[in-house]
C-alpha positions as CSV (number, residue, x, y, z in Angstrom):
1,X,127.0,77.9,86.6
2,X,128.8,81.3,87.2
3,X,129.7,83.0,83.7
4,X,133.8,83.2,84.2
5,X,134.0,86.0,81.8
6,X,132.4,88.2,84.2
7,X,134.9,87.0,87.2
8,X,138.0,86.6,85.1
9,X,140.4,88.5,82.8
10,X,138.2,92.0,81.4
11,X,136.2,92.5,84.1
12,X,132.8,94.5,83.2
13,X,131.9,95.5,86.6
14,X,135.5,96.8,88.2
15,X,134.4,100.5,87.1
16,X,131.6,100.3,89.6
17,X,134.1,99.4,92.5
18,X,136.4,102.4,91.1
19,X,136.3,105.1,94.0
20,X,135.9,107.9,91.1
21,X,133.3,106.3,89.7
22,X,130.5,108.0,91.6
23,X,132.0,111.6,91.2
24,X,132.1,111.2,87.0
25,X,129.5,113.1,85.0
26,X,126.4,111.3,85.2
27,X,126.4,110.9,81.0
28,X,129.4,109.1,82.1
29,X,127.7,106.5,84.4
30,X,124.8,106.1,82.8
31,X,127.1,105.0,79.7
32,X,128.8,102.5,81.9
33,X,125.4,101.5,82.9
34,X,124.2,100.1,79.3
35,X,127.6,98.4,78.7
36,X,126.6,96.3,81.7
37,X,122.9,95.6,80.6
38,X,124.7,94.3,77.3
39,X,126.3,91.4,79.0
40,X,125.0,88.0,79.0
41,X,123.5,87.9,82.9
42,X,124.3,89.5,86.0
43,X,127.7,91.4,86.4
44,X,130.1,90.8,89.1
45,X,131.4,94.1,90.9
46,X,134.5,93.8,92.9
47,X,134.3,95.5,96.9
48,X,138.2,95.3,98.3
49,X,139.1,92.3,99.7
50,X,135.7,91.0,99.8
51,X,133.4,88.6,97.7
52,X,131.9,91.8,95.7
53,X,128.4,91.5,95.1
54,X,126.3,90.8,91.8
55,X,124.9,94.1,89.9
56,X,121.3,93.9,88.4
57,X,121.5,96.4,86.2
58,X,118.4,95.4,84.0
59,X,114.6,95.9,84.5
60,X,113.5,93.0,84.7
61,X,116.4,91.4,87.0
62,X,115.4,94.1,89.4
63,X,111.6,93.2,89.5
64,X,112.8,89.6,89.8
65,X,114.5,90.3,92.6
66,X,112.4,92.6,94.5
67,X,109.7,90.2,94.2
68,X,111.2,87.2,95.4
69,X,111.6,88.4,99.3
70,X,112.4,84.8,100.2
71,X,115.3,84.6,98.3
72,X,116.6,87.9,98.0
73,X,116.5,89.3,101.6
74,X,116.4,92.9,102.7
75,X,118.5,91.5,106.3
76,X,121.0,92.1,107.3
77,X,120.9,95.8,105.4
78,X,120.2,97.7,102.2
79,X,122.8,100.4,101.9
80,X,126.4,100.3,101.1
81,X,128.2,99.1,103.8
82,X,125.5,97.4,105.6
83,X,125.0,98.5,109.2
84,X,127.1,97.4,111.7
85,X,125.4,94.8,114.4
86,X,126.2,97.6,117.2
87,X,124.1,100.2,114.9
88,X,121.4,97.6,114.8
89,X,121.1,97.1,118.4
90,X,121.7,100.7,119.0
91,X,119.5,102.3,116.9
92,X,117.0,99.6,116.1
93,X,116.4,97.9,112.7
94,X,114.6,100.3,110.2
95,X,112.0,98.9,108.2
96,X,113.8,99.1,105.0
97,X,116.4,96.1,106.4
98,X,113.8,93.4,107.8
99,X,112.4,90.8,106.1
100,X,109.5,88.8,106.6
101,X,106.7,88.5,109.7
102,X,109.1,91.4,111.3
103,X,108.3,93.7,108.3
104,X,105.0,92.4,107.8
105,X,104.1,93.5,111.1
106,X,105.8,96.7,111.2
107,X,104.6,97.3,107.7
108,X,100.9,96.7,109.0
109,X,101.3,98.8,112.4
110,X,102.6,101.4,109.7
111,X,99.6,101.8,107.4
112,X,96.8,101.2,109.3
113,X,97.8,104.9,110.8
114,X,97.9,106.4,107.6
115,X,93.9,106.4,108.2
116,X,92.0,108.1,105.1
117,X,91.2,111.0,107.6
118,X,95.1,111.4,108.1
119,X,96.1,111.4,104.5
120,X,93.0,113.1,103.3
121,X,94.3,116.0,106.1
122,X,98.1,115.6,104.5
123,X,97.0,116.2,101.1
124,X,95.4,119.4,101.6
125,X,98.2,120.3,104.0
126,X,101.0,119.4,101.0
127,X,98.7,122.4,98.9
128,X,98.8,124.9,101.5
129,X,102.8,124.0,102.2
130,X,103.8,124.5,98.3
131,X,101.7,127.8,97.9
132,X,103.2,129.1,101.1
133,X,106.9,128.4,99.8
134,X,106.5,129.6,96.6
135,X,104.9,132.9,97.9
136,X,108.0,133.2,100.4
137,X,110.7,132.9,97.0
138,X,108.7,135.5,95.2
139,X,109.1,137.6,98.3
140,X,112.4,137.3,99.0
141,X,114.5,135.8,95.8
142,X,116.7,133.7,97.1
143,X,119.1,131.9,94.6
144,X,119.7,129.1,95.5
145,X,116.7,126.2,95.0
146,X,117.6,123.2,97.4
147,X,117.5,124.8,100.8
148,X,114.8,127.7,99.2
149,X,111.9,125.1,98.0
150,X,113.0,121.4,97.6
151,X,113.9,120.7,100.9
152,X,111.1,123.0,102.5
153,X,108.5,121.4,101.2
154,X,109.0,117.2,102.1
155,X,110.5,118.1,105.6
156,X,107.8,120.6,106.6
157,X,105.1,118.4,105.6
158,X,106.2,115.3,107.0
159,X,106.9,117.3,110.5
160,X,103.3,118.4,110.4
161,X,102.2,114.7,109.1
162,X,103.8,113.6,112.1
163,X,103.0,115.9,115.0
164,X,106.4,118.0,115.4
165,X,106.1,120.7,117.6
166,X,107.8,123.7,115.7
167,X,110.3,124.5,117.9
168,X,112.2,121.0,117.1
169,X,112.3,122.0,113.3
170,X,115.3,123.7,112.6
171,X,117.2,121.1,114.7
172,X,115.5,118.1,113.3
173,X,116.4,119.6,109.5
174,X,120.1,120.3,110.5
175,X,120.1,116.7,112.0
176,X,118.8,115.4,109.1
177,X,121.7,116.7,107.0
178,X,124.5,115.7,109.5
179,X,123.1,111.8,109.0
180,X,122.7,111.9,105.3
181,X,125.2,114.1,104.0
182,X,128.1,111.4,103.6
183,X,126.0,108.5,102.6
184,X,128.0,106.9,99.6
185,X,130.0,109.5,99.4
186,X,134.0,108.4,98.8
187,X,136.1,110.2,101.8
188,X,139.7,110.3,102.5
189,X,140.7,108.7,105.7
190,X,140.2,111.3,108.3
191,X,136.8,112.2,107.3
192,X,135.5,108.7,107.0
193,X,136.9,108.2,110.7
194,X,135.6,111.5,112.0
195,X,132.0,111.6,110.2
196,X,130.3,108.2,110.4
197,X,130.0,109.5,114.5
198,X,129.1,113.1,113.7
199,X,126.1,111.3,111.4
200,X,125.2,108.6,114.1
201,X,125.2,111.4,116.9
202,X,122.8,113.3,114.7
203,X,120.4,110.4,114.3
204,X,120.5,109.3,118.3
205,X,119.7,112.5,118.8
206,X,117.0,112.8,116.8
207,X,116.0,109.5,118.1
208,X,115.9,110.3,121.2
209,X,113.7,113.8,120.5
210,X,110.6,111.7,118.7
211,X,111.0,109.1,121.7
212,X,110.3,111.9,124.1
213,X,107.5,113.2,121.7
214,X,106.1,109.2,121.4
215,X,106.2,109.5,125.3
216,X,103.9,112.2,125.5
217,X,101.5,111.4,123.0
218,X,101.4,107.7,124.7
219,X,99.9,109.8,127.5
220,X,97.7,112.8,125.6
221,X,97.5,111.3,122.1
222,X,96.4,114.1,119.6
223,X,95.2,113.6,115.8
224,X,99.0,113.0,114.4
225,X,101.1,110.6,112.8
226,X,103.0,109.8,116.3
227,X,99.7,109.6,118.0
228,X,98.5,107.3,115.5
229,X,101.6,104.8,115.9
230,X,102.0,104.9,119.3
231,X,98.7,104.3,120.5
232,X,98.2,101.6,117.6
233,X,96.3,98.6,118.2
234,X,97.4,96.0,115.6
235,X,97.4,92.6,116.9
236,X,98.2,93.7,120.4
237,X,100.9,96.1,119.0
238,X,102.0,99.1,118.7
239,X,105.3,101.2,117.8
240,X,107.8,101.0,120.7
241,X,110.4,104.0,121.5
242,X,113.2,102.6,119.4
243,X,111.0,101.6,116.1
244,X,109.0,104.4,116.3
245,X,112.5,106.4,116.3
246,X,113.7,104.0,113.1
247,X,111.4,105.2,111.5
248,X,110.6,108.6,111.7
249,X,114.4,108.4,110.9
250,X,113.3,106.6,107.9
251,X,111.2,109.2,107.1
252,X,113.4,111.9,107.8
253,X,116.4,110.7,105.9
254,X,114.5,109.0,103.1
255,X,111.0,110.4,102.9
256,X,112.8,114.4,103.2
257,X,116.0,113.7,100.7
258,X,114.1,111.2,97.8
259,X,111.4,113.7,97.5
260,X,113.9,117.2,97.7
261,X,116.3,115.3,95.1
262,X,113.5,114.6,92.8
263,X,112.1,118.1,93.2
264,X,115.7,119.7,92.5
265,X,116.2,117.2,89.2
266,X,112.8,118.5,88.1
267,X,113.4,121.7,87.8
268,X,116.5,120.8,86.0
269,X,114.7,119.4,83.5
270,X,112.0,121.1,82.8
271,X,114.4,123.8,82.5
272,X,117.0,121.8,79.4
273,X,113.8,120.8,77.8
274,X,111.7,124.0,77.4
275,X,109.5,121.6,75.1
276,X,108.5,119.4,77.6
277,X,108.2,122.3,80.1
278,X,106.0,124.0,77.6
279,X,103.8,121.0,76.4
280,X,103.4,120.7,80.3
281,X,102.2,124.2,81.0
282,X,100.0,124.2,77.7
283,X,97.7,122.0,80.6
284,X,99.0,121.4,83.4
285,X,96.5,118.9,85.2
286,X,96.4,117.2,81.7
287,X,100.3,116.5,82.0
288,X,101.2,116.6,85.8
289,X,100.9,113.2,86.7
290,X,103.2,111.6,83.4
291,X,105.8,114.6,83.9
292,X,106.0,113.8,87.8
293,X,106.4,110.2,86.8
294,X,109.2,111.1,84.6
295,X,110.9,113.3,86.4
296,X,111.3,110.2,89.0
297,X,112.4,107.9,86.2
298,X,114.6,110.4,84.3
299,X,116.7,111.3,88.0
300,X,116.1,107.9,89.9
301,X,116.5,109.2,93.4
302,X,117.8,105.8,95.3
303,X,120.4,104.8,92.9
304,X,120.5,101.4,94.6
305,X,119.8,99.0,97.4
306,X,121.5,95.7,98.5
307,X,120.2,92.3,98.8
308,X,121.9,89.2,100.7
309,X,121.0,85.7,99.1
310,X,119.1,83.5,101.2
311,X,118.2,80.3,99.0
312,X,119.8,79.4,96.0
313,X,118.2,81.0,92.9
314,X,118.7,80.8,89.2
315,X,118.9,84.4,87.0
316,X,120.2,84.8,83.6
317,X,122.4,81.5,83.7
318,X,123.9,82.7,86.8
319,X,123.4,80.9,90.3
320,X,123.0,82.7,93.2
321,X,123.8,81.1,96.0
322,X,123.3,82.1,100.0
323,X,125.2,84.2,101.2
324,X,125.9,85.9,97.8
325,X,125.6,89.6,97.5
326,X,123.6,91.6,94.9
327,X,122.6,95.1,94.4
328,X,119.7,96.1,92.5
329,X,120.6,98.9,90.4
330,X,117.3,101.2,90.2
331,X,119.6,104.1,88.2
332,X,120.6,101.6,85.5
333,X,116.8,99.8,85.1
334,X,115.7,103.0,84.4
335,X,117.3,103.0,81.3
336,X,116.9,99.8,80.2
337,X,116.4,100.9,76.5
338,X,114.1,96.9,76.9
339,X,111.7,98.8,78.9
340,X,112.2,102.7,77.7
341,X,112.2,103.3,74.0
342,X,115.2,106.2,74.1
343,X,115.5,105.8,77.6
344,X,117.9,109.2,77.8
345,X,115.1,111.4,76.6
346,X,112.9,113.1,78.9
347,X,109.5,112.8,77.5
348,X,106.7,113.2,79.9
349,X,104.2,112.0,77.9
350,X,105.9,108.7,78.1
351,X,103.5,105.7,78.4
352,X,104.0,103.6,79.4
353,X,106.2,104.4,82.2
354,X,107.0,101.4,84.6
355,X,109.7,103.1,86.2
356,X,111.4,101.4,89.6
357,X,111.7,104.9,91.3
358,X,109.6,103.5,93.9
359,X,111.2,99.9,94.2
360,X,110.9,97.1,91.9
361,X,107.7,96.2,93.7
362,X,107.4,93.5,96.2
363,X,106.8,94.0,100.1
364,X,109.5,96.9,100.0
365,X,107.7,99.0,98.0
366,X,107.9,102.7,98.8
367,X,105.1,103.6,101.7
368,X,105.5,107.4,100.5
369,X,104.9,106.7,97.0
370,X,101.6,107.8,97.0
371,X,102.3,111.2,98.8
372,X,105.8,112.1,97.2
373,X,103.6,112.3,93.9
374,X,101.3,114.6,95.5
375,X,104.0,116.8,96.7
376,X,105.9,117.0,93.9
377,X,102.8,117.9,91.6
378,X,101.5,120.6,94.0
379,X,104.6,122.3,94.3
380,X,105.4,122.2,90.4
381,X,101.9,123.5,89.9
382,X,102.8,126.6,91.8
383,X,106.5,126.8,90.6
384,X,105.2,126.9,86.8
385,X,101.9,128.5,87.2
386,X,102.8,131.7,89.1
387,X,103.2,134.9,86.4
388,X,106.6,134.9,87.2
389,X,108.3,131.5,86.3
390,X,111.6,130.3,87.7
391,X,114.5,128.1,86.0
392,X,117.6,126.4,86.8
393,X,121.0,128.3,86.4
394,X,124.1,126.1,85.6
395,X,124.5,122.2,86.3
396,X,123.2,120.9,89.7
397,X,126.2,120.0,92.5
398,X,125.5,116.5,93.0
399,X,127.1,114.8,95.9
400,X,128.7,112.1,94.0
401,X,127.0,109.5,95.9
402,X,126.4,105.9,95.3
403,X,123.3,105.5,97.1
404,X,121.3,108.4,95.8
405,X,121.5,111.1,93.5
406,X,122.2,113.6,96.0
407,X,122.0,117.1,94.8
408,X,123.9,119.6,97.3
409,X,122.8,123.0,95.7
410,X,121.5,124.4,92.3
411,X,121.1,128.0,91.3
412,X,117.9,129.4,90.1
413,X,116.7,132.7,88.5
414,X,113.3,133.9,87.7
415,X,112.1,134.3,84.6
416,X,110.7,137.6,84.1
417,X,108.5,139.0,81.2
């Protein structure tokens, strides 16, 4: 049965559903984080007028969860509201909110064009991408690090993964920002009624621009991404117009911001813990892989995604029961001091390290795992290896988001001899 301490009287998960919540210091969240794992089983969170939802706040209620597809179900959304049915039918459903023979199939179409060829070609692309970017900082200082290196590198690779013609960059990476930049983010009234179209405008339009690229490439298929999809042969199918646009808007919104806001936390790090940053450098290859690893765990870049209950289940002495609501709390399992001996520490020789960066496992699990790694280790390889070394200046300006941890800008300097 339901715990009534956790629905009545002192109620532990109210400061979740607080609308300042998201903007406090993140010492501040992460605190309120660990007074939840201390309860008994899974916290109820008020949302308005509404049911709330359930908050899985520990490691292992997150793996649970993720692994048990039947019960806990992706449908109808992840995110915070979920997507209205017009979006759906508009836009298309993106992979991350299907459950099932749907995702299976989309899943499958998915990876069987990520050939070894393709990724093989990607990788040694991700190389040449960092060194360029870094050479273009030392030759023209700029200050400021998102827009300079951590978004450059994730967007510029994913547009050459996928076949982007260059002159649809610059528009694809201000679209990009128009559909992501309010996600989670508490607004006043007149912005939350004038920016959820200025964000879906965005994304039709940049729906509609890979369409016309998937149309082309239907026609004279090249050795791309698009190609690849498009001209798929997996039982019978391949990517239509409107799921090929889901998700390269997947990959655009998620692939480009996850992999920037890890990059950006990084270098925050590294810089506050000039042990780590020096154990690290003292060899590189020896260290790369635990630090990146780290980094991912320390700054947990999807804070959290939602789950609708599809068959009654049994968790910590709660029931769950269909139609219930639970968020899986990647931020907070990350911590779980269960899992992470002084979880708060940055420590990239940490092992081991099962961090839920990448999803709790289960069919969801992050495509782009695999290639985020690779990105963030070849750029961090130039950033730190390069005569002149750079470090963050000041705090990061993080969007105060409670979907991902969203960092708008951070200054940088460069550390000279």
């Amino acid at each position: 049965m339901t715990l009534p301490a956790q629905r009545h009287g002192t109620d532990p998960g109210r400061e979740l559903a607080e609308p300042g919540f998201w903007q406090q210091p993140p010492a501040h969240r992460l605190a309120a984080f660990a007074r939840l794992r201390a309860a008994d089983g899974p916290v109820h969170v008020p949302e308005g007028s509404g049911p709330g939802h359930w908050a899985l706040v520990r490691h292992a209620q997150v793996q649970e969860a993720s692994r048990l597809p039947k019960v806990f179900a992706s449908a109808p959304g992840v995110t915070t509201p979920e997507p209205a049915r017009w979006v759906r039918a508009l836009f298309g459903d993106s992979m991350v909110n299907l459950d099932g023979p749907d995702h299976a199939q989309l899943r499958k179409i998915v990876q069987r064009a990520f050939t070894p060829r393709l990724l093989a070609a990607a990788e040694a692309d991700i190389h040449a991408v960092a060194a360029r970017i870094v050479d273009d900082v030392l030759a023209e200082e700029p200050d400021e690090f998102v827009s300079a290196v951590a978004s450059r590198l994730p967007l510029e690779v994913i547009c050459n993964m996928m076949g982007i013609p260059e002159h649809y960059r610059a528009e694809i990476a201000d679209r990009v920002n128009h559909a992501s930049e309010n996600i989670g983010v508490e607004r006043g009234l007149a912005s939350r009624l004038r920016m959820p179209g200025r964000g879906l405008r965005a994304l039709a339009r940049m729906q509609r621009m890979v369409a016309g690229i998937g149309r082309e490439r239907r026609k004279n298929p090249t050795d791309d991404l698009i190609s690849a999809l498009v001209c798929a042969n997996v039982d019978g199918q391949a990517l239509g117009a409107r799921q090929l646009g889901a998700f390269f808007s997947l990959l655009m919104v998620a692939g480009v911001e996850t992999t920037r806001n890890a990059i950006t936390h990084g270098l925050t790090l590294l810089t506050d813990h000039p042990d780590q940053r020096d154990l690290l450098l003292s060899d590189f290859e020896a260290y790369a892989d635990g630090a990146v690893d780290e980094m991912i765990r320390h700054s947990t870049p999807i804070i959290q995604f939602r789950r609708t209950v599809a068959a009654e289940h049994t968790m910590g002495g709660h029931v769950f029961r269909p139609g219930d609501k639970v968020v899986l709390y990647y931020a907070s399992a990350n911590r779980d001091e269960a899992v992470f001996p002084e979880p708060d520490d940055f420590v990239i020789t940490r092992s081991p390290n099962p961090h839920l960066g990448f999803g709790g496992g289960g069919p969801h699990f992050c495509l782009g795992a695999h290639l985020a790694r690779v990105e963030m280790k070849a750029l961090f390889r130039e950033l730190l290896t390069r005569p002149v070394g750079l470090r963050a200046v000041g705090l990061p300006d993080l969007a105060g988001s409670n979907f991902d941890n969203r960092v708008r800008s951070l200054k940088f300097a460069f550390e000279r001899p």
